[in-house]
C-alpha positions as CSV (number, residue, x, y, z in Angstrom):
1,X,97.4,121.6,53.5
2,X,96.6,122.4,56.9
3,X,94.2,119.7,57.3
4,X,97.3,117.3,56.4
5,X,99.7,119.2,59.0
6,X,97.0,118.3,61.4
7,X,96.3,115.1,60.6
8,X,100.0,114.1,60.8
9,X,100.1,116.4,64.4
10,X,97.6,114.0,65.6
11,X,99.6,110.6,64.2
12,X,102.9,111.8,65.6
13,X,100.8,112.2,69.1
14,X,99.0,108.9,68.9
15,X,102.6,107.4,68.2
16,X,104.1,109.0,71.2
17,X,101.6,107.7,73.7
18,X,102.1,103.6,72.0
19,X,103.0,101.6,74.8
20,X,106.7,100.5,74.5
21,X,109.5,98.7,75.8
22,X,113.2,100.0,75.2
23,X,115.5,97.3,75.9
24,X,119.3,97.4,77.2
25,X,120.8,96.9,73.5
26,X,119.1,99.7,71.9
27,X,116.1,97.7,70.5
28,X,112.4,98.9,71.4
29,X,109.3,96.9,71.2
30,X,105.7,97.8,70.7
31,X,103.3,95.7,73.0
32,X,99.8,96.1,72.8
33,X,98.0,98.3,74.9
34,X,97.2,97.6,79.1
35,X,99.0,94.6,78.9
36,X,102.6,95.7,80.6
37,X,102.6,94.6,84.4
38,X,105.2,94.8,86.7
39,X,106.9,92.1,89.3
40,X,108.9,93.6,91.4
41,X,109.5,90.7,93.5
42,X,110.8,88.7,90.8
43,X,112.2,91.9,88.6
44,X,110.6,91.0,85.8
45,X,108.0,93.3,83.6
46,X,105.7,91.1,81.9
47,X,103.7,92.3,78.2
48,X,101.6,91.0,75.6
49,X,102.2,91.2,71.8
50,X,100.2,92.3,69.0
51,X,98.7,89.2,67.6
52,X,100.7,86.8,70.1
53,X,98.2,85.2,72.6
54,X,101.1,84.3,75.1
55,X,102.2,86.6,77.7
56,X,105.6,87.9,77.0
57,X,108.7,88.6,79.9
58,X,111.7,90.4,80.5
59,X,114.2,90.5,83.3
60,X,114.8,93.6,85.0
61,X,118.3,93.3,84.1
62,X,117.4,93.2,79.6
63,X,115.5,96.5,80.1
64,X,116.2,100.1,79.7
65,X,113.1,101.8,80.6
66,X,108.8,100.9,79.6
67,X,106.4,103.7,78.9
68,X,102.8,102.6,79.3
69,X,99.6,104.6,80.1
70,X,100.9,107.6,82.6
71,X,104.0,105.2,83.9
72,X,107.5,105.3,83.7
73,X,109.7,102.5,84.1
74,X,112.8,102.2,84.4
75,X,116.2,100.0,85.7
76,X,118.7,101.9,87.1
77,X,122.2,100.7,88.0
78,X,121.6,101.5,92.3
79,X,125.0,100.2,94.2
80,X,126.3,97.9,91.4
81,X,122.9,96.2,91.6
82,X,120.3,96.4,88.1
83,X,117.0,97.9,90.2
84,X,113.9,99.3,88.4
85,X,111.9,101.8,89.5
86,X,108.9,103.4,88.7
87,X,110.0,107.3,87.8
88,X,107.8,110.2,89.6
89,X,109.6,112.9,88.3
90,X,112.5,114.4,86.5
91,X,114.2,117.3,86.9
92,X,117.6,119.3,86.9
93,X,119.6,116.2,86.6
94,X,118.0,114.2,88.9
95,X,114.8,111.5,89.4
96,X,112.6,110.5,91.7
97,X,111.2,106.9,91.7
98,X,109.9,104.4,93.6
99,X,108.5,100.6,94.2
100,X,106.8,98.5,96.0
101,X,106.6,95.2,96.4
102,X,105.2,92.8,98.9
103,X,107.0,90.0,101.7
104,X,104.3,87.1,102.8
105,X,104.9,87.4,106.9
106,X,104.1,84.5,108.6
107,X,102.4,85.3,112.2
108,X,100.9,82.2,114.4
109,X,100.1,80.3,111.8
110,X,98.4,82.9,109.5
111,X,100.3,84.4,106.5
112,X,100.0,87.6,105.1
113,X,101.4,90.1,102.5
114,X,103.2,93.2,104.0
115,X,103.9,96.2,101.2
116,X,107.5,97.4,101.3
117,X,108.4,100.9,99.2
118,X,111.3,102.1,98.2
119,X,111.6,105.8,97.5
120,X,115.0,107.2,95.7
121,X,116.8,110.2,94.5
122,X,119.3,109.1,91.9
123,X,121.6,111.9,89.9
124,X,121.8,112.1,86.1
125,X,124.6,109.0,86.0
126,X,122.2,106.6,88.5
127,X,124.1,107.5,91.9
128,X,122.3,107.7,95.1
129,X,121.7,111.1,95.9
130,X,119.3,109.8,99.3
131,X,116.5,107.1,99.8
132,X,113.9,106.5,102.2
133,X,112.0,102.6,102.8
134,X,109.1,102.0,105.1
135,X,106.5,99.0,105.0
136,X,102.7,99.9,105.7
137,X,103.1,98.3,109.2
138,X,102.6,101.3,112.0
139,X,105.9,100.8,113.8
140,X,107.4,104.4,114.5
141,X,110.2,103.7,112.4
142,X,107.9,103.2,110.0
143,X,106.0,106.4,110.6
144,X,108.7,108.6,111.4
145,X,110.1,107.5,107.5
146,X,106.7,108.0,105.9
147,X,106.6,111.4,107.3
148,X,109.9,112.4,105.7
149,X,108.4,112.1,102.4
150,X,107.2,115.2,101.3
151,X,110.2,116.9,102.9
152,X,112.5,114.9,100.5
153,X,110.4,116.0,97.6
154,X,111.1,119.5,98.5
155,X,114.2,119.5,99.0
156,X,115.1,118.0,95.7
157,X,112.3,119.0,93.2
158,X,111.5,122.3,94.3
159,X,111.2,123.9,90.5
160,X,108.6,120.8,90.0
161,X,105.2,122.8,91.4
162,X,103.1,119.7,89.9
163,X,105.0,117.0,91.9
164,X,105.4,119.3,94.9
165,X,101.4,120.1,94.8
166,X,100.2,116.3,94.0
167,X,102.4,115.2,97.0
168,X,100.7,117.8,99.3
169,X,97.3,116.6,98.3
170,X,98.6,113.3,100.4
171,X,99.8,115.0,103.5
172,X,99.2,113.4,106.2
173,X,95.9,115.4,108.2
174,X,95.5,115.6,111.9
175,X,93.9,111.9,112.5
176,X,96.8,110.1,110.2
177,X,98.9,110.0,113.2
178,X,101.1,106.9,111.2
179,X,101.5,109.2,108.3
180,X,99.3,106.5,105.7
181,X,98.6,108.8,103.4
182,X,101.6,108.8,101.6
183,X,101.5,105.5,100.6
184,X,98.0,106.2,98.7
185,X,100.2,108.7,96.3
186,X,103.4,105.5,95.9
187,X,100.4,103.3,95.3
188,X,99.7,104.9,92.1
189,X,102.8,106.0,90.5
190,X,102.0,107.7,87.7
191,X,104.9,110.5,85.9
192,X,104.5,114.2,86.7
193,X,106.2,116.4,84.3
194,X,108.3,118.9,85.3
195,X,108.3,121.3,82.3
């Protein structure tokens, strides 16, 4: 008997951690696994089938949130606009998530792609509680909003120790005078949570 109450423990677990996609009108799919990818420039989330060789996509607009690996995404109504976001952390009625996505800048005949990120606190019904955007140029606009980051993590998820200490690992040190760092910990964003 115990040896079944473990066995179906470690089914219900295995279950949990499937990849999936919820979608708007309540329907969820199951895509196979390291096959979701994200386009924030053209807000689409992009996933692979079980058995289906073609690449499968979804507007930002026909999805309620993806779970896949250690992410969390998920649309959000932001200013009457459909948005999705990649979700940091949850807590007391409120999430943090971000984005990133990149602009081709055009410069004497060279063109490059510049990062943009997006960082907000939305309450429990999707308003804007605050926000902060940078690009990874060094302009001291830039700078001075990279180094308000871990300050609006504090101030809003201060009951989250495991957000509040991964955030401080990417601190910006003496020599990061344009407050980089930060971006290393929105390059990767993976859920902490809270509980």
């Amino acid at each position: 008997m115990k040896n079944l109450f473990l066995m179906l423990c470690l089914l219900s677990v295995s279950a949990f951690s499937q990849p999936f996609i919820q979608k708007k009108d309540g329907s969820k799919i199951a895509v196979l696994e390291n096959s979701i990818h994200i386009s924030p420039n053209h807000k689409r989330l992009y996933y692979k089938l079980p058995d289906v060789e073609k690449e499968q996509r979804l507007k930002f607009s026909a999805i309620e949130a993806a779970r896949f690996a250690d992410y969390y995404f998920k649309t959000f109504a932001v200013n009457k606009k459909t948005k999705g976001f990649y979700v940091l952390a949850e807590a007391n009625g409120k999430t943090l998530a971000t984005i990133k996505y990149g602009k081709i800048i055009s410069r004497g005949g060279f063109e490059s792609v510049l990062d943009f990120y997006e960082l907000v606190v939305l309450d429990a019904n999707s308003n804007l509680l605050t926000s902060i955007s940078f690009s990874a140029n060094n302009s001291d606009k830039n700078s001075k909003e990279r180094a308000g980051v871990n300050a609006l993590i504090q101030t809003h998820f201060p009951d989250c120790p495991k957000l509040l200490e991964k955030a401080k690992l990417f601190e910006s040190i003496a020599s990061d005078e344009n407050h980089r760092m930060i971006m290393t910990f929105l390059d990767v964003p993976t859920f902490i949570n809270c509980q």
